[in-house]
VOBA-1610 file (N, C-alpha, C; in pm, whole numbers, padded with zeros to 5 digits, always signed):
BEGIN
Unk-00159-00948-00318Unk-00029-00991-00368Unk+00033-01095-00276Unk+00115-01182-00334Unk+00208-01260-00232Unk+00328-01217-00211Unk+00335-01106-00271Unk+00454-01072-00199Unk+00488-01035-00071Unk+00417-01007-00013Unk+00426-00976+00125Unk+00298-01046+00215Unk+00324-01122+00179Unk+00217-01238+00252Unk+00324-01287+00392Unk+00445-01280+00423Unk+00495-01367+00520Unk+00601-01255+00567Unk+00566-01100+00594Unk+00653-01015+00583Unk+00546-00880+00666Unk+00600-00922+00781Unk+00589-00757+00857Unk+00620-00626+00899Unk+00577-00549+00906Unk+00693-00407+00866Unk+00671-00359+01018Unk+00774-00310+01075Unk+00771-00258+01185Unk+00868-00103+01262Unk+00804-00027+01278Unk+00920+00110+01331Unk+00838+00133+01496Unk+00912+00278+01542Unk+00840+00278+01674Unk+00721+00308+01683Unk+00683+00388+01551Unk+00537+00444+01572Unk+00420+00348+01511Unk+00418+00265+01433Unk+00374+00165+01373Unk+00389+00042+01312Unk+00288-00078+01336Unk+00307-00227+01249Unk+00230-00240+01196Unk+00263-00290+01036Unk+00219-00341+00944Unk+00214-00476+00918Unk+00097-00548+00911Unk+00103-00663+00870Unk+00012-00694+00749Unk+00050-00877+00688Unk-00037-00873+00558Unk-00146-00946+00634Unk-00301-00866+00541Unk-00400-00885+00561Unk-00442-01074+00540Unk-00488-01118+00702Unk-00532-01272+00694Unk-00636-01301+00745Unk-00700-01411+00740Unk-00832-01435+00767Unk-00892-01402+00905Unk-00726-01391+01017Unk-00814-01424+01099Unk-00812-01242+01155Unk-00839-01182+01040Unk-00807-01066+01113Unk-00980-00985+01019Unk-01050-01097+00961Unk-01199-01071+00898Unk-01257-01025+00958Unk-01298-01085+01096Unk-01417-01064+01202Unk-01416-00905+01182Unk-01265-00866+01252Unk-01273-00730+01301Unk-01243-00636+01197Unk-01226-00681+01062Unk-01223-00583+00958Unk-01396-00569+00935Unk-01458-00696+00958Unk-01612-00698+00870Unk-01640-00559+01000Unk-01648-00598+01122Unk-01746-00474+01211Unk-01702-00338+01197Unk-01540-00292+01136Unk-01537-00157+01100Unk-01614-00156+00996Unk-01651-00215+00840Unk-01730-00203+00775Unk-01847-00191+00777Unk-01885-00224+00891Unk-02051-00232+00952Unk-02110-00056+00993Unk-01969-00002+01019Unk-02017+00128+01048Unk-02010+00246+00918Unk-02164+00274+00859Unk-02223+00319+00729Unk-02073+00457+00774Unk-02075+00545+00835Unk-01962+00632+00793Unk-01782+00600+00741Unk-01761+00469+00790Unk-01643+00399+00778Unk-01651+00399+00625Unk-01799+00314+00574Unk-01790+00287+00446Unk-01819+00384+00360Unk-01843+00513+00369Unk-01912+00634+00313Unk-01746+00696+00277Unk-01676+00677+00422Unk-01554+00767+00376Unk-01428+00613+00269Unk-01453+00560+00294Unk-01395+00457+00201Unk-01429+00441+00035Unk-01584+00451+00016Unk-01669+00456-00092Unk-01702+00282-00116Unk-01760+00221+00013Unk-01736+00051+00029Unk-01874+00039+00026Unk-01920-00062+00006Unk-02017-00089-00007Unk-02040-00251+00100Unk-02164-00250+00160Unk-02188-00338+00294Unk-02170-00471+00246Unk-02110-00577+00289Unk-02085-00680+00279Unk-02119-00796+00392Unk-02165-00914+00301Unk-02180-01008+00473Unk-02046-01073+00538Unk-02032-01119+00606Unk-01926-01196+00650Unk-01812-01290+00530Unk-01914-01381+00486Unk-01857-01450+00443Unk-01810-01383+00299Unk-01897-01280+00250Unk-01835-01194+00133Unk-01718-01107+00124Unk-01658-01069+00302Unk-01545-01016+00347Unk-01446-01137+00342Unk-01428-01275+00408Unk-01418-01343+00330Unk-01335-01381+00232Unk-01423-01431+00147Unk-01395-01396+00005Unk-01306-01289-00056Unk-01330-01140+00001Unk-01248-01034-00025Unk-01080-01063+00031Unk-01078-01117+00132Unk-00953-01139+00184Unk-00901-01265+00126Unk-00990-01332+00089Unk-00888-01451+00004Unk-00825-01419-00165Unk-00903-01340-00202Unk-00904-01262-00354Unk-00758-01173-00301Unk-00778-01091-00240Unk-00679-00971-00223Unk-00560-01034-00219Unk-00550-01177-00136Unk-00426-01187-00104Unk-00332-01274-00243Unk-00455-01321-00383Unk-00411-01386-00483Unk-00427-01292-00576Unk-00475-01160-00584Unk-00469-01104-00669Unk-00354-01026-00686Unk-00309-01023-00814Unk-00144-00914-00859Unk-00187-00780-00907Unk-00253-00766-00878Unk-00289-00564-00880Unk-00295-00499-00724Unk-00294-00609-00653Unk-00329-00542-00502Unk-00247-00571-00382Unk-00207-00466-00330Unk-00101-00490-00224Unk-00164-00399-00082Unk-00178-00512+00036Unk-00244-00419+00127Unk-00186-00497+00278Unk-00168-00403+00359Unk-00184-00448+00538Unk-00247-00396+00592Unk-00283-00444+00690Unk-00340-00425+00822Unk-00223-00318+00931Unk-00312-00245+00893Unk-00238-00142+01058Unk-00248-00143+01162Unk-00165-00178+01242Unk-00177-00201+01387Unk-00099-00111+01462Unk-00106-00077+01587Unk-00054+00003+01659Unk+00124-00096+01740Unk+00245+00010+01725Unk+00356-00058+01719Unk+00354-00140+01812Unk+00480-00234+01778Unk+00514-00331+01901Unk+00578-00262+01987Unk+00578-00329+02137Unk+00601-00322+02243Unk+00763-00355+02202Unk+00878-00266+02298Unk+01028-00319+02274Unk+01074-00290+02418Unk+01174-00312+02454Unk+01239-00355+02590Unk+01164-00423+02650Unk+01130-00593+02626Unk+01134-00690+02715Unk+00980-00711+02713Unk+00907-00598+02668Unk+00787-00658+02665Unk+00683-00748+02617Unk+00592-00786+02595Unk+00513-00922+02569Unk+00558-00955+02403Unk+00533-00807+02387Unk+00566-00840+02186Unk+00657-00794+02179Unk+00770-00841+02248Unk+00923-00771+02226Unk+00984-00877+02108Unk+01005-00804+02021Unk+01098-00896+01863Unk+01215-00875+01882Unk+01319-00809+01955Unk+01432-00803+01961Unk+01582-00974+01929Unk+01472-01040+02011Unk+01513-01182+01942Unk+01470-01257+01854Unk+01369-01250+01839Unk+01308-01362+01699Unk+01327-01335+01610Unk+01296-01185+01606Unk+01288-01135+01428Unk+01211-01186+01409Unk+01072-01156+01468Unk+00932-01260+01410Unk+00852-01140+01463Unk+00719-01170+01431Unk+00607-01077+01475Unk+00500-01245+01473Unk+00439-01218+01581Unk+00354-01375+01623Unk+00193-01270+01580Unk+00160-01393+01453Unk-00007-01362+01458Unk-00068-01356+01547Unk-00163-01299+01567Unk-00246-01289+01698Unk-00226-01230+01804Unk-00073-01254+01821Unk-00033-01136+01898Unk+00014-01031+01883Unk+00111-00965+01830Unk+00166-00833+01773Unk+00018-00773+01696Unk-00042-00828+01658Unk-00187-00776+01560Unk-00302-00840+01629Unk-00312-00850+01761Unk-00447-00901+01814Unk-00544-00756+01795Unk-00642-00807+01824Unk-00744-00743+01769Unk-00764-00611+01790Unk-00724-00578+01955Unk-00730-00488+02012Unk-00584-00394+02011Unk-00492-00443+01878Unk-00396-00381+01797Unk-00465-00335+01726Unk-00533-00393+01631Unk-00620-00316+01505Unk-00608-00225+01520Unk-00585-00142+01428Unk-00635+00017+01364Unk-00682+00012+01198Unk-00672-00054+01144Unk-00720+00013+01010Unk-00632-00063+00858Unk-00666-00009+00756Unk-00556-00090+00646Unk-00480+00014+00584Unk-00366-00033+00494Unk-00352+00070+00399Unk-00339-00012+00232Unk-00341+00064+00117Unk-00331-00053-00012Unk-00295+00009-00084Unk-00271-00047-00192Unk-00240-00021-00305Unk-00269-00079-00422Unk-00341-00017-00480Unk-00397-00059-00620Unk-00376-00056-00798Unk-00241-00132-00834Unk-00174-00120-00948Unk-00295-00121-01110Unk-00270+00014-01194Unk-00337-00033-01261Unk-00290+00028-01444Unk-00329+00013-01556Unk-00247+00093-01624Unk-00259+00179-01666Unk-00163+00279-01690Unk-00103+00430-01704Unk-00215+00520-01840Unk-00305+00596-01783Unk-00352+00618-01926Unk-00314+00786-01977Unk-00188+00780-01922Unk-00163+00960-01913Unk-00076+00973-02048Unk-00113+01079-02109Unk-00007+01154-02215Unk+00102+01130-02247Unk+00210+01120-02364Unk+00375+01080-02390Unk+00360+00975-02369Unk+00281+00836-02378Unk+00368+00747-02407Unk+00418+00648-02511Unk+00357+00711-02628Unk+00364+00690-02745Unk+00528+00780-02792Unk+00548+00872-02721Unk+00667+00917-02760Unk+00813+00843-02669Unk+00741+00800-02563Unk+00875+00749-02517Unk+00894+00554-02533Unk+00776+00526-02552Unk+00794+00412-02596Unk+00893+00369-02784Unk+00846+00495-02880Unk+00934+00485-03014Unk+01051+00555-02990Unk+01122+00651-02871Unk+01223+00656-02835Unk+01311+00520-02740Unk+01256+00401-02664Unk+01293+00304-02623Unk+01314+00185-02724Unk+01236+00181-02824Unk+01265+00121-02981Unk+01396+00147-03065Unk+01432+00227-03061Unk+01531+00293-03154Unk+01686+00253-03090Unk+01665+00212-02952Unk+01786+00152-02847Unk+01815+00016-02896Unk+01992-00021-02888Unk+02000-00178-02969Unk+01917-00308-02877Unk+01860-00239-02742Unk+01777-00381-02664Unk+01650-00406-02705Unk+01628-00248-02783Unk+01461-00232-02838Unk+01385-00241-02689Unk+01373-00162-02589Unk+01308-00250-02487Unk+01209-00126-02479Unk+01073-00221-02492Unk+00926-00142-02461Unk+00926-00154-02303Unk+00825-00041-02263Unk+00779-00009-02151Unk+00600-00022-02157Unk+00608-00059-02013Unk+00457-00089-01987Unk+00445+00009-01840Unk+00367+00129-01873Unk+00340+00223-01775Unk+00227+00180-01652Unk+00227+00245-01554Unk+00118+00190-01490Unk+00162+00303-01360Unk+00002+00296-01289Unk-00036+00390-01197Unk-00084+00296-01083Unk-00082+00379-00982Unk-00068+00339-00837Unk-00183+00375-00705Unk-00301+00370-00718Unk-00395+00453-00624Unk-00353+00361-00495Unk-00359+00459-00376Unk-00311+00434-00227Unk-00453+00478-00146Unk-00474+00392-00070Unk-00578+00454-00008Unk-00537+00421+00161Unk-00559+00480+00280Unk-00541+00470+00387Unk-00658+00491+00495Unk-00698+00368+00566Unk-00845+00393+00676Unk-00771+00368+00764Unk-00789+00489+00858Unk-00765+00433+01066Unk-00910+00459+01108Unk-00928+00322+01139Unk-01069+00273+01183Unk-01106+00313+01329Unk-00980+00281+01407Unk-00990+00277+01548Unk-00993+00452+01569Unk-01100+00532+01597Unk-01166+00652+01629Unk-00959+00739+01729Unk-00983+00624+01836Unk-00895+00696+01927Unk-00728+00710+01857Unk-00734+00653+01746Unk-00575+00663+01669Unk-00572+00728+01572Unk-00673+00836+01511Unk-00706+00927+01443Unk-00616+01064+01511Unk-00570+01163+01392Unk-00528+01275+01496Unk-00418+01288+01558Unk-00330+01206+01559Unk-00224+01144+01664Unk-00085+01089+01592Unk-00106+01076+01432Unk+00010+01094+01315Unk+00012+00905+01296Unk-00029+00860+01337Unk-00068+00709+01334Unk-00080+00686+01191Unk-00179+00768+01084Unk-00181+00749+00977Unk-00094+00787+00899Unk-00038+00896+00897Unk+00062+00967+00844Unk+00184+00849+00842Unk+00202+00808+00987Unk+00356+00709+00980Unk+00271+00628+00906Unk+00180+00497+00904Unk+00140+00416+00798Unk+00217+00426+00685Unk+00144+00552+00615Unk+00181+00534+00489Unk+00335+00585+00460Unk+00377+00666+00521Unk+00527+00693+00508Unk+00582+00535+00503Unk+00551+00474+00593Unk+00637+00316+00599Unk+00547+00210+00509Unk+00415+00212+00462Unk+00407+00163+00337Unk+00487+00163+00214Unk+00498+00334+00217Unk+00543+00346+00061Unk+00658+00375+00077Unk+00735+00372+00202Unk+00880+00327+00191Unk+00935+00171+00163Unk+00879+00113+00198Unk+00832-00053+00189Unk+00828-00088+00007Unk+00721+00001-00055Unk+00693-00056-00169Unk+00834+00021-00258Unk+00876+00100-00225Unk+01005+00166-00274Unk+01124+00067-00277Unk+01089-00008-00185Unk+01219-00108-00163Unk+01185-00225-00267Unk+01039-00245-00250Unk+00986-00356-00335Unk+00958-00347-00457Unk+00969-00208-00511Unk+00900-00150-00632Unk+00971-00275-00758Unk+01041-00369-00779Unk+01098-00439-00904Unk+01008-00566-00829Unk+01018-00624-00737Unk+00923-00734-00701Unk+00747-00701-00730Unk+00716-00590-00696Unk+00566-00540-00739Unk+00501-00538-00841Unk+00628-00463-00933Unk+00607-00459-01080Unk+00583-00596-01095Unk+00677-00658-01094Unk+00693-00802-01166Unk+00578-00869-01184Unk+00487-00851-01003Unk+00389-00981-00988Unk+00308-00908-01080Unk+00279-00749-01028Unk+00191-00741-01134Unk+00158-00737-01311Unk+00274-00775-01329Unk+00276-00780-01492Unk+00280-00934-01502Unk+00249-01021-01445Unk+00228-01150-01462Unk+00079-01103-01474Unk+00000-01077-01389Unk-00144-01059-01419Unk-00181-00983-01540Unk-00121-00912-01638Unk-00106-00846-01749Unk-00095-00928-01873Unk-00209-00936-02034Unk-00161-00968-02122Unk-00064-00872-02215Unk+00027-00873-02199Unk+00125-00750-02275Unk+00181-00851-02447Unk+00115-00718-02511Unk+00175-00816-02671Unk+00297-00813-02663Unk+00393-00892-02756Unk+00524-00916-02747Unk+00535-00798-02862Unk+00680-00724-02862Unk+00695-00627-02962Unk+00754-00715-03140Unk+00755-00639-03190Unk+00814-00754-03342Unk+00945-00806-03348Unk+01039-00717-03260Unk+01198-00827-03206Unk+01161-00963-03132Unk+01245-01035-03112Unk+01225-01185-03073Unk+01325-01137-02897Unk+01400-01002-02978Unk+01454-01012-02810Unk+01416-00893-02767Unk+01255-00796-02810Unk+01217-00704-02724Unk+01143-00755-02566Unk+01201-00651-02485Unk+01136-00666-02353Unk+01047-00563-02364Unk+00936-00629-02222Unk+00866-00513-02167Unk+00872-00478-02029Unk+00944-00342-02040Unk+00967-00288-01887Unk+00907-00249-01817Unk+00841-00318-01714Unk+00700-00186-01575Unk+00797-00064-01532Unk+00733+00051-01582Unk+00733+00185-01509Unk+00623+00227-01438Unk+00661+00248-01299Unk+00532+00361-01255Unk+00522+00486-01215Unk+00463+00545-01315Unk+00453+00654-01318Unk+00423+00768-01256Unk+00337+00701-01135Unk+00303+00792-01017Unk+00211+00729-00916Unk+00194+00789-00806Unk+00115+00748-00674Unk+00012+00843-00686Unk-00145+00761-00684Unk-00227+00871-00678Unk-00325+00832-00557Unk-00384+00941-00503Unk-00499+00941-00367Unk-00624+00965-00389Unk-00687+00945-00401Unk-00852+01015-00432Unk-00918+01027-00323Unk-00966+01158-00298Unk-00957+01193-00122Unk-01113+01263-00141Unk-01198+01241-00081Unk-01323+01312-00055Unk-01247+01499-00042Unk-01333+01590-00097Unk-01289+01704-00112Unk-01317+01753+00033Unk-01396+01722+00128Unk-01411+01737+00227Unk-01367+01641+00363Unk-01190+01576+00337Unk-01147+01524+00383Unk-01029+01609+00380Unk-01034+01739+00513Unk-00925+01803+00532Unk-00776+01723+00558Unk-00819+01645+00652Unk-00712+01589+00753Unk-00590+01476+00662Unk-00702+01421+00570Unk-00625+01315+00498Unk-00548+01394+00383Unk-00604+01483+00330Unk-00584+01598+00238Unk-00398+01657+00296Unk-00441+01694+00421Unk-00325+01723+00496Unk-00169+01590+00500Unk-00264+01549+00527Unk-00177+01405+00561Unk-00065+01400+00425Unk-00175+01357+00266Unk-00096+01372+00150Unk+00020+01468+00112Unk-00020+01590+00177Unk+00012+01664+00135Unk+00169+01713+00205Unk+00181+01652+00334Unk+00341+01631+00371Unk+00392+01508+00344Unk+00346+01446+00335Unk+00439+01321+00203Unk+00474+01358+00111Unk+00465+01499+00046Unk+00468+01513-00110Unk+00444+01529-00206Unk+00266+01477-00164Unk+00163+01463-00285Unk+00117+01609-00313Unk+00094+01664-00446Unk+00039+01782-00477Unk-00112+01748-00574Unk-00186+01823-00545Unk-00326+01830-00605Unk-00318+01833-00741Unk-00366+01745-00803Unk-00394+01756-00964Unk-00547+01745-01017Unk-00547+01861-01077Unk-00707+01913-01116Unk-00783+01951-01033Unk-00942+01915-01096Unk-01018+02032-00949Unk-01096+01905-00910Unk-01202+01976-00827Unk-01242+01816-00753Unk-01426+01767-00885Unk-01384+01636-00841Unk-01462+01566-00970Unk-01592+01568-00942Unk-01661+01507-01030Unk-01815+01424-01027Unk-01828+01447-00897Unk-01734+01305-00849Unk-01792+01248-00715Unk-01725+01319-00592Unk-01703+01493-00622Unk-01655+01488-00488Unk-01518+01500-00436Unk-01494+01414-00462Unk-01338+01374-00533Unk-01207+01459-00589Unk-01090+01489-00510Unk-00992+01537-00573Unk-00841+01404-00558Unk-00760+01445-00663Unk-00678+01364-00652Unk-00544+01453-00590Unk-00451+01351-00518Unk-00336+01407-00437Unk-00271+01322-00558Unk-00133+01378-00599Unk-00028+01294-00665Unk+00133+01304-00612Unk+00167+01179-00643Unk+00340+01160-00657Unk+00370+01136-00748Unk+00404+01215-00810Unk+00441+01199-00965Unk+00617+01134-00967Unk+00653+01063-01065Unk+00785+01004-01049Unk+00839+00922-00958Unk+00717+00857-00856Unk+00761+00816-00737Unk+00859+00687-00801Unk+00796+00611-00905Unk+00885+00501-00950Unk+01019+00481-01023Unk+01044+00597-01017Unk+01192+00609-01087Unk+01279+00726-01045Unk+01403+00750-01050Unk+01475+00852-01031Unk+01522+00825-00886Unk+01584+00943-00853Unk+01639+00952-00661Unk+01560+01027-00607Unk+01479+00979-00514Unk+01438+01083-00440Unk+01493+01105-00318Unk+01582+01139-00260Unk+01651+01117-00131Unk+01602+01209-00104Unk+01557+01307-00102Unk+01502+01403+00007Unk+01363+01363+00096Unk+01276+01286-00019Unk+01145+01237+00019Unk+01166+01118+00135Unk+01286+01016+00081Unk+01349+00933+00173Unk+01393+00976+00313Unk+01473+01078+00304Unk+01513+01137+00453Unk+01388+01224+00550Unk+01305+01230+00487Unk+01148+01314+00489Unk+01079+01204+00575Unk+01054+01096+00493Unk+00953+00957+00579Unk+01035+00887+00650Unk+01150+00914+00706Unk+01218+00837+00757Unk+01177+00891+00924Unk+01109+01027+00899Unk+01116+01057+01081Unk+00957+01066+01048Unk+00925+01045+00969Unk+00741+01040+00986Unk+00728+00907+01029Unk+00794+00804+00927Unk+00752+00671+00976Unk+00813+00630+01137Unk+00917+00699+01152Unk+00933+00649+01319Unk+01095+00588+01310Unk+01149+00524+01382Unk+01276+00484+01396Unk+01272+00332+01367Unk+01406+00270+01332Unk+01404+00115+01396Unk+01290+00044+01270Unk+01279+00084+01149Unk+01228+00023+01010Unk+01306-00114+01020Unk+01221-00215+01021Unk+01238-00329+00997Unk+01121-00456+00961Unk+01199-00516+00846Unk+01096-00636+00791Unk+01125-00728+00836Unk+00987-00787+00941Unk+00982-00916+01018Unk+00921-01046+00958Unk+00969-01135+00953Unk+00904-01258+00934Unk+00781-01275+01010Unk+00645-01285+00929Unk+00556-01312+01016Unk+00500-01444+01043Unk+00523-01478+01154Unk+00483-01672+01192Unk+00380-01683+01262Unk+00292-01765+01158Unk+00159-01818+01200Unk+00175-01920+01265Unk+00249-01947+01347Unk+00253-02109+01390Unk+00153-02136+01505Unk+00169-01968+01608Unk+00053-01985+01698Unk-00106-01975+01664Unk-00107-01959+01503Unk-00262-01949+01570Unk-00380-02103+01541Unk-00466-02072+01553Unk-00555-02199+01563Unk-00608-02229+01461Unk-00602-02357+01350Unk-00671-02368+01264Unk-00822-02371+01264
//
């Protein structure tokens, strides 16, 4: 997505940045390791096909992802943002920041009722249709020694507090990538709802299992084909959730803030 192409997220326990080229090298060698990609479900890629993946991701409108890095430094130190309000490529996310990504993958809704609530949104004088859609999240901490330590846990608390804020910009891009028929009014709309956050977690992935599961997410169904169970947030896209809000607010860490991220230092 471009939406957060020039936009870094930052608290005490973790930084988020959007995924860029020059951050390939060291995404391709976590991929290099067959268990990285086993617990991902990735399949081996060459360089230049990673690449490619990072130039796609960042133009495609179904996909929203950063790079996890371990937080910035504050009182005075090297990556102190206290004045810029910037996060410097290369540095705040040099390499030996790396930890891992997190994403999100918009796609559409194929669950039950919505044939009933769409001819209940008809019958309103705006006539306004809805276009449902679902949300898979997936989260890798690559770096072995930041496993264990709630590193992942804050991630995604401050991801999907992030996309909560963004959730009408998200929708949007992604229903540009959408052919949606027009309804038979000249002044029906079509509204993005999303309907829920879902995880698909190896059934023998206690820890991440865990992880979901104090964010909120509850297990739906049993585990699949592949292994596979799903964690859900059901309603995450609509309604109040202020409890869930005051919940990720001490998972994700203190001091939530979106930084301008400036490439100016790095090297073409």
């Amino acid at each position: 997505m471009r939406l957060n192409e020039d936009i870094a997220i930052s608290t005490s326990k973790v930084l988020l940045v959007p995924y860029d080229a020059h951050h390939v090298q060291q995404y391709h060698r976590w991929m290099e390791d067959p268990s990285i990609r086993e617990a991902t479900a990735s399949e081996r890629l060459s360089l230049e096909e990673e690449y490619e993946n990072q130039a796609s991701w960042r133009e495609s409108r179904d996909k929203l992802t950063f790079i996890v890095c371990a937080p910035l430094l504050r009182g005075g130190g090297s990556l102190d943002v206290e004045e810029t309000k910037a996060v410097l490529a290369g540095v705040g996310d040099a390499v030996d920041r790396m930890v891992g990504d997190v994403n999100l993958f918009l796609s559409p809704w194929d669950g039950d009722g919505d044939d009933e609530e769409q001819a209940q949104a008809q019958k309103g004088d705006e006539k306004e249709a809805k276009t449902y859609c679902t949300a898979e999240i997936d989260i890798m901490i690559a770096d072995p020694k930041f496993r264990g330590v709630g590193l992942g846990r804050a991630a995604v608390a401050t991801f999907l507090y992030f996309v909560r804020q963004h959730l009408d910009g998200i929708l949007a891009e992604y229903m540009g990538s959408l052919d949606i028929p027009t309804a038979n009014s000249k002044t029906a709309t079509s509204k993005p709802v999303l309907k829920d956050v879902v995880a698909k977690i190896n059934a023998d992935n206690k820890a991440s299992i865990v992880l979901f599961q104090a964010l909120g997410f509850k297990q739906r169904g049993e585990t699949n084909y592949f292994g596979e169970i799903e964690m859900v947030f059901e309603g995450f896209g609509f309604g109040e959730i202020d409890e869930w809000d005051k919940m990720s607010s001490s998972v994700m860490g203190d001091r939530y803030e979106e930084l301008f991220y400036d490439r100016s230092q790095l090297k073409e």
